[in-house]
Structure formats: C-alpha cells, structure tokens
C-alpha positions as CSV (number, residue, x, y, z in Angstrom):
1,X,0.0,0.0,0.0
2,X,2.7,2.7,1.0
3,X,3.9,2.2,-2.8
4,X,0.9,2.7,-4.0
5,X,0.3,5.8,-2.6
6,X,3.7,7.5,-2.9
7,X,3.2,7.0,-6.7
8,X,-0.3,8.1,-5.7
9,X,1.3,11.0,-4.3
10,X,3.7,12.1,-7.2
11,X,0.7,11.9,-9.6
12,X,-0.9,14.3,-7.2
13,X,1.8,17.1,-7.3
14,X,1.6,16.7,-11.1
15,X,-2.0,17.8,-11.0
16,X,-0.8,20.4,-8.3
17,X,1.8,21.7,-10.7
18,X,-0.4,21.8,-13.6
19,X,-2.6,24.0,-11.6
20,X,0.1,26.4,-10.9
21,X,0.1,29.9,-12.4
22,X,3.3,29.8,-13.5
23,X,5.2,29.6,-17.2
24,X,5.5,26.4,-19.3
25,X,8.9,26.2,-19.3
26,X,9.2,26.8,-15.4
27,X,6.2,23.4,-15.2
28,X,8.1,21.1,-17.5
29,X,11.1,21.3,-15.3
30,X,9.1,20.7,-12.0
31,X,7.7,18.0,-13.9
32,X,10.5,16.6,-14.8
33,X,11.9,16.8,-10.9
34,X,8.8,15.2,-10.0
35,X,8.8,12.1,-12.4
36,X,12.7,11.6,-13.0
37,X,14.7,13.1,-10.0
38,X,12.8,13.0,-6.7
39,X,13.2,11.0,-3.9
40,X,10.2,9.0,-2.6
41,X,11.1,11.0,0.9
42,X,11.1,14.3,-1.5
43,X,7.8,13.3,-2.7
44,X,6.0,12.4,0.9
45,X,7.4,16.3,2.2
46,X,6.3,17.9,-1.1
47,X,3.0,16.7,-0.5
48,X,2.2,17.1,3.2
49,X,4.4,20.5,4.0
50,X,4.0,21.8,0.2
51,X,7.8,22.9,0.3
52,X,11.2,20.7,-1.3
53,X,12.8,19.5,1.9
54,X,16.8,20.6,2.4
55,X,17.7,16.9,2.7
56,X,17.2,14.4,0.0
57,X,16.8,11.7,2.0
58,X,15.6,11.6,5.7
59,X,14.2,7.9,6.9
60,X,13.2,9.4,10.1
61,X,11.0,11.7,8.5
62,X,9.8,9.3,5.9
63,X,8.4,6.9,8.3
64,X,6.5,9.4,10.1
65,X,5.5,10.6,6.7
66,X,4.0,7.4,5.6
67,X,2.7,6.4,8.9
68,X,0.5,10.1,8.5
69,X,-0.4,7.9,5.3
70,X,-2.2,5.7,7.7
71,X,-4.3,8.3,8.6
72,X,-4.9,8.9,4.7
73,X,-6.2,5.6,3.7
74,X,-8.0,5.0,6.7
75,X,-10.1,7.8,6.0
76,X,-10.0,7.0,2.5
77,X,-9.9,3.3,1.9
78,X,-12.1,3.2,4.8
79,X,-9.3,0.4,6.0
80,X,-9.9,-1.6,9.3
81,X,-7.7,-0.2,11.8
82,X,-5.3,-2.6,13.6
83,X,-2.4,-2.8,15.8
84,X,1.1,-3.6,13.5
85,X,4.7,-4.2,15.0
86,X,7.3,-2.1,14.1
87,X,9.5,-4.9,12.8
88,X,6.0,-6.4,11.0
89,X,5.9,-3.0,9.3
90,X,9.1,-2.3,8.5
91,X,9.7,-6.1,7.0
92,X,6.7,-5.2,5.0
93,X,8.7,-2.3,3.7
94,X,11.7,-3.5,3.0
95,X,10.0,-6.8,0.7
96,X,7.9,-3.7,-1.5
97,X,11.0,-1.6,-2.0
98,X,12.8,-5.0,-3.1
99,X,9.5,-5.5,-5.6
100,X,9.7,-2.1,-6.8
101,X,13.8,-2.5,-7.6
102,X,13.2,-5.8,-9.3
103,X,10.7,-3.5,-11.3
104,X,13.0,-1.0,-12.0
105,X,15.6,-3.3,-13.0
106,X,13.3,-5.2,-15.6
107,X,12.6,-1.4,-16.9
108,X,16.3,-0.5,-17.2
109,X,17.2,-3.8,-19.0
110,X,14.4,-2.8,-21.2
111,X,16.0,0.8,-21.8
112,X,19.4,-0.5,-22.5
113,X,17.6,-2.6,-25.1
114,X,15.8,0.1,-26.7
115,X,19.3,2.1,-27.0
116,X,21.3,-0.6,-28.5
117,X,18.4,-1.0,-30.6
118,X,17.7,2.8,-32.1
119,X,21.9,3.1,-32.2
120,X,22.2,0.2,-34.3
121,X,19.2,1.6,-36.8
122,X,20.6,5.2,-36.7
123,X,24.1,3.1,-38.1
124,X,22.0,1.4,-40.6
125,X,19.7,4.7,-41.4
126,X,23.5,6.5,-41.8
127,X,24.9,4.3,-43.9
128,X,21.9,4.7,-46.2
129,X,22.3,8.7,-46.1
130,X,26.1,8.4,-47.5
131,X,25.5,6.9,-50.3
132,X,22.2,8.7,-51.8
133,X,22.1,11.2,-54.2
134,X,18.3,12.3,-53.9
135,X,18.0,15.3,-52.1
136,X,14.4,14.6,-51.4
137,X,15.6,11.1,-49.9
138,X,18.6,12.2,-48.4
139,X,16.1,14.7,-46.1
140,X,13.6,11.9,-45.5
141,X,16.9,10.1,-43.9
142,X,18.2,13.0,-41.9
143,X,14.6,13.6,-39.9
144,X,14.7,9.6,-39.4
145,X,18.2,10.3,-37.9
146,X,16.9,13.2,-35.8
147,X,13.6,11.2,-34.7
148,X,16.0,8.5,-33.9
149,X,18.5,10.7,-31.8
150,X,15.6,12.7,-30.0
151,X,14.4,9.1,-28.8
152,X,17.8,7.6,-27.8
153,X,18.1,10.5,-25.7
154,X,14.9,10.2,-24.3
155,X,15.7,6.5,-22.8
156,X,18.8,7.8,-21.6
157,X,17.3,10.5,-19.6
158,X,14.9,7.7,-18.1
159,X,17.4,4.7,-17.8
160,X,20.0,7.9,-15.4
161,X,16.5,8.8,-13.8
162,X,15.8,4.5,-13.2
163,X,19.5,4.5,-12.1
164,X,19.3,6.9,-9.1
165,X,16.0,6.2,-8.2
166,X,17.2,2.1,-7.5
167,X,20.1,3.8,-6.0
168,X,17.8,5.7,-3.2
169,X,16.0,2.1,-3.1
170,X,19.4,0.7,-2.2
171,X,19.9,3.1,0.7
172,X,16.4,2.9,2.2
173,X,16.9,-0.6,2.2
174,X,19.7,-0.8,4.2
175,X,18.6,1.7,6.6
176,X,15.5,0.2,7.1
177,X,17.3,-3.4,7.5
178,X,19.0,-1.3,10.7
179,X,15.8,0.0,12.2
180,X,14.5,-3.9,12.0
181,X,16.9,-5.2,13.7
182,X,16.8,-2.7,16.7
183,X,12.8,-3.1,16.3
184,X,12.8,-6.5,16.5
185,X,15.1,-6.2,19.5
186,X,12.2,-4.0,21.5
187,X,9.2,-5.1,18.9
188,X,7.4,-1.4,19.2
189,X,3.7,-1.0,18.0
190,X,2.7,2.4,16.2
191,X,-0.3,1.7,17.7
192,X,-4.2,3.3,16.8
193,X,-4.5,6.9,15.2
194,X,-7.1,9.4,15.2
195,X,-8.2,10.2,12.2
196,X,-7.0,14.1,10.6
197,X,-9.3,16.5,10.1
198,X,-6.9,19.1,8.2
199,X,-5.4,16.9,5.9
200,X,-2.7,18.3,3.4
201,X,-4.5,18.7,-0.4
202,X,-2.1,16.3,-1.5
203,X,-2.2,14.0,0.4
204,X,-5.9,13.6,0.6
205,X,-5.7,13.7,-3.2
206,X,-3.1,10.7,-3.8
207,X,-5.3,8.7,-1.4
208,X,-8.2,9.4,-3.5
209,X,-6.4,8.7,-6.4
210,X,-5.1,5.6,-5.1
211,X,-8.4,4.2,-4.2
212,X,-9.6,4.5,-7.9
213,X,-6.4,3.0,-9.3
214,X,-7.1,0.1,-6.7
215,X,-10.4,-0.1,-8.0
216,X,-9.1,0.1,-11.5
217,X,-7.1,-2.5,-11.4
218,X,-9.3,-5.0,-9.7
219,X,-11.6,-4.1,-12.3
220,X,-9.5,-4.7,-15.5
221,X,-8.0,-7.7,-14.5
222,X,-11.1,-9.8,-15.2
223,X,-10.6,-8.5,-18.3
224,X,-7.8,-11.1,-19.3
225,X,-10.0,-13.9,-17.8
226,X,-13.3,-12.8,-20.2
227,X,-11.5,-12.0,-23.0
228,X,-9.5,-15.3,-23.6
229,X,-10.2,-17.3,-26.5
230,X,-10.7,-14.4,-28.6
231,X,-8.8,-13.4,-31.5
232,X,-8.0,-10.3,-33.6
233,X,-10.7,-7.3,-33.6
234,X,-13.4,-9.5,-31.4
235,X,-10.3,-9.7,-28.1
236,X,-9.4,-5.9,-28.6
237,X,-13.1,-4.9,-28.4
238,X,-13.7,-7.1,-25.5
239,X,-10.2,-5.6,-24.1
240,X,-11.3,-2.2,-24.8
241,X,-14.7,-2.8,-23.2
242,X,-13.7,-3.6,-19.8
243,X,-11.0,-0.8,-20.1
244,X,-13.8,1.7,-20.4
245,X,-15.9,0.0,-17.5
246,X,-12.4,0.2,-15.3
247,X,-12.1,3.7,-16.2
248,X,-15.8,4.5,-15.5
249,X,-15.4,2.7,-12.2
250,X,-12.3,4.8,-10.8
251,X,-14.2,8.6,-12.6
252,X,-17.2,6.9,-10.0
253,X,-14.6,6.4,-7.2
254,X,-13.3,9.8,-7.6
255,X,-16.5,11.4,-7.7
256,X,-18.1,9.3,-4.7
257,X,-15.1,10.5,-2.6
258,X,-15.2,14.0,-3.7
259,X,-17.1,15.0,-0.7
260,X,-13.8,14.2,1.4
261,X,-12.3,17.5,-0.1
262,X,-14.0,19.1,3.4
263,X,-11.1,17.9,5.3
264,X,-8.4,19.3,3.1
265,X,-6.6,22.7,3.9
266,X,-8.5,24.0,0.4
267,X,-11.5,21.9,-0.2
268,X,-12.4,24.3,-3.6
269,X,-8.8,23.4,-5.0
270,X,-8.5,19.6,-3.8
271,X,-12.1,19.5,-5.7
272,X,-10.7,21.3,-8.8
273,X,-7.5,18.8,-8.8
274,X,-9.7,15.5,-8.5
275,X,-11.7,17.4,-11.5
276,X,-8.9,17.5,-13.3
277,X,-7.7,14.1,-13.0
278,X,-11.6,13.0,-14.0
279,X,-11.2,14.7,-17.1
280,X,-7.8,13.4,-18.2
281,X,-9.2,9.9,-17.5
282,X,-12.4,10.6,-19.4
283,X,-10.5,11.4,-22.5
284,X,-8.8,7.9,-22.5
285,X,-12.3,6.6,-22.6
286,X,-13.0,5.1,-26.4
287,X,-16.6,6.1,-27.4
C-alpha cells in the first residue's frame, strides 16, 4: 500500500503543478523533478508541508510521513484499523521496496535494449544517407536520424532517472534493515490513530487517487479472464470494453469520494484537482 500511494502521491503534485500559475517552461522542469529526480522522501514532504525538503533523503521523516499515510487511507480506503509491530511493518517495507527495484531493474534492461536498438538503426539509417544522391531522400533520412537521436536520448534520460532512483531504493533498504533489527530487538507497536481533520490537499488527493487505481485495477483484470479465447478485432473490443468499464469505475470512485475534499486545507482546490484528473481519464475513454 505505501507504494501505491507514494506513486499516488507524485501523480498528485503533477496535477498540483499543472494548476500552478506559473510559465511552461518553469512546469516542465518541476515536472521533470517530480517524475525523474525526486526521492520518494522528497515526494512524501512535497505533498504534506508543500515545500522541497533541504535533505534528500531523511528515513526518520519518511516513516512518520507514511505512517501520517495511515491516517490517509484509513479515511479514504475506509481500511480496518489494527495494531502492527514495528518490525512487521518495517519487514513489509523493506520486501515492497525489493519488488519495486526488481521493477526498475526489468525497466532499465528494457531501456538499455531500446538504446542498443535505435543506435544500431541510426548506423544502418546512416549508412543509407552516404551513399544517396536524392535530395528529397537524403532529407527523409536526416529527420529519421533526428527522430531516432531525439528518442535515444529520451531513454537515456529515463534509464539515469531509473538508475538513481534504485540507487535511493538501495539506501532505504539498508537503513531500514537497521531499524529492523533494533525493532525486532524492542518489537514497538505504532499503535491506533485518530483520524486528521486538516489533511494536506495532497495527500488527501493521492489517497483518492489511489483508491480509484485500486479499484481500477481490480476491475480490468477480469478483463484477461473474459476476453481469452478471442482473436484479432473481437479480443481488442472485448479488451477495450472492460478498459472503459475500469475507467468509469475509478471517474465513480473519484466522484463518490469528492465529498472528502472538506477535510483538506482548500477543499475548492482539492475539488478542482480530483476534476482535473476526472477529465484526463475521461478522454482515455474510447466512445
């Protein structure tokens, strides 16, 4: 779950930044911070104390962070409360962050494929370009070159951004290793919370959004079960049909939990950011 809604969480401050009154250029650089270069700690401080944190990394702080998250989906999810060790909890962790960089490695293997692949066309593409003499062909080859080059760089900005972010996995990793073995030394419980009644925009708004992905999800995977047996046109309609019902199902999740916006610092804007997200998930819906 606290995956889930720290990815919940960067999706959040990409609505937040889109709402910002500020210049393109100025947007597509926070963007970029937000999807390639911050920290999962980063995120969590972004979110609740709407500032970048001096640190990058802070495991203290983090923890408390996403034990607030409790709070969240409780409220949210609606998520029977319960008593959890410290060393149950932080074992948890420590097997999601080893998921998420087995993840990250399968994408970076994937990126280092894609590289060798587009360098080994722009060679061939090249080759092609020396030894034509139509100008109108030559041209066609030099924006296949550039298309080529634009998307080489692209996967190298995201296999660098994959790189530090398993890097940061590493780290909490081993300092969460340390904190198990003093918890399991004293076996601490964190115990029941109350639930928040002034809850940070973002952070009400990646629960939200997490619910509806849950919900999502759950959904569309029946699709794989239904649509078996099917071939060509007749399994992508059937495909396409229970991706509209998953995406009507998380716009109804949204909307039901809209009314939790009253215990956000700024209900009117947590509204006008869950609006936003509605809208961007209505256009993926195929009429």
């Amino acid at each position: 779950m606290d995956n889930l809604f720290t990815f919940s969480c960067r999706e959040a401050l990409l609505l937040m930044i889109k709402d910002m009154n500020v210049s393109k250029s100025d947007k597509l650089k926070m963007f970029n911070f937000v999807v390639n270069e911050a920290t999962d700690y980063q995120i969590l401080h972004m979110v609740y104390e709407d500032c970048l944190p001096e640190k990058k990394n802070d495991i203290i702080l983090e923890n408390a962070y996403l034990k607030k998250s409790i709070l969240v989906l409780e409220n949210t999810f609606l998520l029977e409360k319960r008593n959890t060790s410290a060393s149950e909890y932080l074992k948890n962790s420590i097997d999601k962050l080893k998921e998420l960089s087995h993840n990250i490695m399968n994408e970076l293997r994937y990126s280092s494929d894609e590289i060798l692949r587009l360098n080994a066309k722009a060679d061939e593409v090249s080759k092609k370009l020396k030894g034509e003499s139509n100008p109108g062909v030559k041209e066609r080859y030099k924006k296949e070159l550039d298309r080529l080059t634009d998307l080489t760089i692209d996967y190298i900005a995201r296999k660098e951004g994959l790189l530090a972010r398993n890097r940061d996995i590493s780290e909490k990793m081993f300092e969460l290793g340390q904190e198990l073995d003093n918890a399991k030394k004293y076996d601490i419980s964190y115990g029941r919370y109350k639930i928040a009644t002034n809850v940070a925009i973002g952070a009400l708004v990646a629960g939200i959004i997490a619910l509806s992905w849950k919900i999502y999800k759950n959904r569309f995977s029946k699709a794989a079960r239904a649509c078996k047996g099917l071939k060509g046109w007749k399994k992508d309609e059937c495909m396409e049909k229970f991706k509209n019902d998953a995406l009507k199902a998380r716009i109804a999740a949204i909307k039901s939990q809209m009314s939790k916006c009253s215990k956000s610092s700024n209900p009117e804007k947590c509204k006008r950011l869950l609006n936003a997200k509605i809208s961007k998930l209505e256009a993926k819906i195929k009429k």
